[in-house]
Backbone as CSV, one residue per row, in Angstrom:
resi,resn,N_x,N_y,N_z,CA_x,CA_y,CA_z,C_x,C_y,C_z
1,UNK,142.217,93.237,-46.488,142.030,93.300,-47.909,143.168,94.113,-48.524
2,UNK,143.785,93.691,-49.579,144.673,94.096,-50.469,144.385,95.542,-51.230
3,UNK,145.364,96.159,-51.017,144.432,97.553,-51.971,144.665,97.347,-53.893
4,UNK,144.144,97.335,-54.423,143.641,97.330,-56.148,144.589,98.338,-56.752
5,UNK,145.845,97.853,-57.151,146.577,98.572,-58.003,145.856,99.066,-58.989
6,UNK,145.989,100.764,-59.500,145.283,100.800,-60.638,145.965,100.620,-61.987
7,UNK,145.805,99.856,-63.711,146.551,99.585,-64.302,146.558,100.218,-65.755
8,UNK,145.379,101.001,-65.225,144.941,101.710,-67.123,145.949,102.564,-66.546
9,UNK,146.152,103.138,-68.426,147.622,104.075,-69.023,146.782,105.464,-68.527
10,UNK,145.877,105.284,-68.758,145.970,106.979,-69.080,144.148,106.737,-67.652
11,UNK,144.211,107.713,-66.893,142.892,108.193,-66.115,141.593,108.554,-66.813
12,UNK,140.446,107.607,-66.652,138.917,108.450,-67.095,138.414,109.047,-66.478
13,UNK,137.829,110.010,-67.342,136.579,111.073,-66.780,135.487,110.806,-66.444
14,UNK,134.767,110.955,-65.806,133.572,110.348,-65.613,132.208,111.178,-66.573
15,UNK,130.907,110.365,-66.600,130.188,110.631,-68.157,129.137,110.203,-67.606
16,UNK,127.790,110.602,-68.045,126.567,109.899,-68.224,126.084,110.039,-69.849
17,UNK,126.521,109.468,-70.658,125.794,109.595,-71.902,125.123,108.766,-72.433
18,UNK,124.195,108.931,-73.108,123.797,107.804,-73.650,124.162,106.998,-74.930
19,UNK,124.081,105.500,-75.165,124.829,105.356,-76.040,124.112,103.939,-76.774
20,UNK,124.633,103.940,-78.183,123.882,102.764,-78.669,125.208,101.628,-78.949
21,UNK,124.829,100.326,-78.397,126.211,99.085,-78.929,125.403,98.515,-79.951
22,UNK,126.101,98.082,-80.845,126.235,96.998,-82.087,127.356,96.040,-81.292
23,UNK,126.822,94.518,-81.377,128.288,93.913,-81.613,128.120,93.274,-82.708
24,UNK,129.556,93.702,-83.386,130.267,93.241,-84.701,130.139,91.824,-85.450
25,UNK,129.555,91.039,-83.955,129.070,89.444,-84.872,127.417,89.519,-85.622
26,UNK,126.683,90.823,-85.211,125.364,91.188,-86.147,124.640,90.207,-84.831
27,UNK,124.998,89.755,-84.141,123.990,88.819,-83.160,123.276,89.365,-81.984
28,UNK,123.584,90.546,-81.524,123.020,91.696,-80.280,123.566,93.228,-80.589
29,UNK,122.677,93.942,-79.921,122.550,95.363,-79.882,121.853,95.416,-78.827
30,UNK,122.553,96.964,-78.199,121.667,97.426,-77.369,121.787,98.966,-76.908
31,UNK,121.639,99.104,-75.636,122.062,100.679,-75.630,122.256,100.491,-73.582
32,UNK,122.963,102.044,-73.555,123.554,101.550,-72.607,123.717,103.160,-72.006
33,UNK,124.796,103.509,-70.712,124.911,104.956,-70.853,126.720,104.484,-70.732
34,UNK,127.664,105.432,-71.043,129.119,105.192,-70.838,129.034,106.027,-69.600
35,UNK,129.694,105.421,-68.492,130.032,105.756,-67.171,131.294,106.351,-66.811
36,UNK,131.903,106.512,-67.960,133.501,106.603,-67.494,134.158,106.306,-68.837
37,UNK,135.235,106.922,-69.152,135.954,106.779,-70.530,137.400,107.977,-70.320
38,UNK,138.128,107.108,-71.486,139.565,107.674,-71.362,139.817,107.394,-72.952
39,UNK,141.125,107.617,-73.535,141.057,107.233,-74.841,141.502,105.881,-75.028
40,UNK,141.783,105.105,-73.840,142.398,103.610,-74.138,140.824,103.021,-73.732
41,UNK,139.725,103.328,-73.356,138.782,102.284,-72.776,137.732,103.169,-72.078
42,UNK,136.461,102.703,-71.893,135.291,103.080,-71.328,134.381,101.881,-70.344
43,UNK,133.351,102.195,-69.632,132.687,101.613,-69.092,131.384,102.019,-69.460
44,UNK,130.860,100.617,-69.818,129.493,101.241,-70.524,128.297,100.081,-69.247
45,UNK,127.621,101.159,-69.118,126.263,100.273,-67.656,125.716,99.833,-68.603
46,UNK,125.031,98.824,-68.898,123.779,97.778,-69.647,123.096,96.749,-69.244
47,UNK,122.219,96.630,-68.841,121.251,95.114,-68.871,121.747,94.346,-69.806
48,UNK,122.491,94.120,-70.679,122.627,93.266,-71.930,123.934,93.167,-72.204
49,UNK,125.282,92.728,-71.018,126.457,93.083,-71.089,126.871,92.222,-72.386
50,UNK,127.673,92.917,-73.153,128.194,91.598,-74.150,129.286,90.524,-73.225
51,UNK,129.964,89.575,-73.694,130.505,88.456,-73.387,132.495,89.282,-73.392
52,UNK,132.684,88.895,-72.638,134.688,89.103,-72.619,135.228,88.403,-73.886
53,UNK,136.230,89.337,-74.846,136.629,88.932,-75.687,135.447,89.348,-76.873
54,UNK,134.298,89.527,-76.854,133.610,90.453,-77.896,133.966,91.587,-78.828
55,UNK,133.728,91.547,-79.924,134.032,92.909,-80.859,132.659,93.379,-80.587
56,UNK,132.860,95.156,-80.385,131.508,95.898,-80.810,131.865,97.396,-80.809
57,UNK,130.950,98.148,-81.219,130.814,99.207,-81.754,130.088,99.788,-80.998
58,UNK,130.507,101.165,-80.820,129.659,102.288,-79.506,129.830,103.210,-80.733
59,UNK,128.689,103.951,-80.239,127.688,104.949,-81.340,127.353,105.914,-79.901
60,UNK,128.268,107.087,-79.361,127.561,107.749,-78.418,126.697,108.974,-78.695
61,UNK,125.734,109.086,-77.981,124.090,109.632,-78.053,124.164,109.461,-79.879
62,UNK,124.231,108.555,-80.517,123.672,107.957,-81.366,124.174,108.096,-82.470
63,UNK,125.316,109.331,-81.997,126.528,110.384,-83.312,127.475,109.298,-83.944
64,UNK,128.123,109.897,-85.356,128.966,109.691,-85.812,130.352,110.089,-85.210
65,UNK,131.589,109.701,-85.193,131.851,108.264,-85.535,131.736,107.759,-84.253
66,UNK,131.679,106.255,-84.935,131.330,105.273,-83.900,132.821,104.832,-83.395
67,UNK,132.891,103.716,-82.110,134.011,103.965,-81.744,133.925,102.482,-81.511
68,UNK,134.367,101.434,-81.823,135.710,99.908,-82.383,135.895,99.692,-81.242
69,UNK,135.961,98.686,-80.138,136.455,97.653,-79.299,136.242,96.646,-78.663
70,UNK,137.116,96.344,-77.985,136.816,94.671,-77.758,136.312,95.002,-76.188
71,UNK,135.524,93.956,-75.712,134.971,93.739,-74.507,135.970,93.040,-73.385
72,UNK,136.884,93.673,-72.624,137.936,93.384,-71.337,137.479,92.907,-70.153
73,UNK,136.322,93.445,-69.577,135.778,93.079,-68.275,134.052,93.383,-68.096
74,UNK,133.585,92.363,-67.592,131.973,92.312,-67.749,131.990,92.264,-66.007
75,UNK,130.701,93.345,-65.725,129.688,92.749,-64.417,128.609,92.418,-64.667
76,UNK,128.268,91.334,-64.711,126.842,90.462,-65.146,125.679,91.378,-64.388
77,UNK,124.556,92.109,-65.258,123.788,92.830,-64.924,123.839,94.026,-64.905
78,UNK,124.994,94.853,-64.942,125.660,95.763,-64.791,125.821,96.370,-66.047
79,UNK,127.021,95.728,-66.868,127.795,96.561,-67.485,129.112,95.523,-67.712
C-alpha cells in the first residue's frame, strides 16, 4: 500500500464540539460534532452527511459567527 501524501496547507487540531449545520439550499440541517479543524477546513462526524460540492453553514456549540463552506469529501454515515 502506497503511503497518503498529506495535502492541506496548514495542520488541524483535533476537537470534540458540538455543532449545528444549515445547508444554504434551506433543504437539510442537522448537527454534528467537528472532529478536527484548521482555518482552511474541518471535519464534521454526522449521520446526515451533506452531498460533495454542497454550500453550508456551521454554527459551533450553537455560537455566533457561523462559519461558510463548501462540502470537499463525504464518508457516507460518518461525516
Amino acid at each position: 500500500m502506497t503511503p497518503t501524501r498529506e495535502q492541506r496547507k496548514e495542520a488541524r487540531v483535533t476537537l470534540h464540539t458540538p455543532t449545528i449545520l444549515h445547508w444554504q439550499s434551506g433543504q437539510k440541517g442537522g448537527s454534528g460534532t467537528v472532529s478536527n479543524m484548521s482555518r482552511f477546513g474541518c471535519y464534521v462526524l454526522t449521520q446526515h452527511p451533506a452531498s460533495i460540492g454542497e454550500n453550508l453553514t456551521i454554527r459551533l456549540n450553537g455560537q455566533i459567527p457561523e462559519i461558510e463552506g463548501q462540502v470537499r469529501y463525504v464518508d457516507p454515515q460518518v461525516g
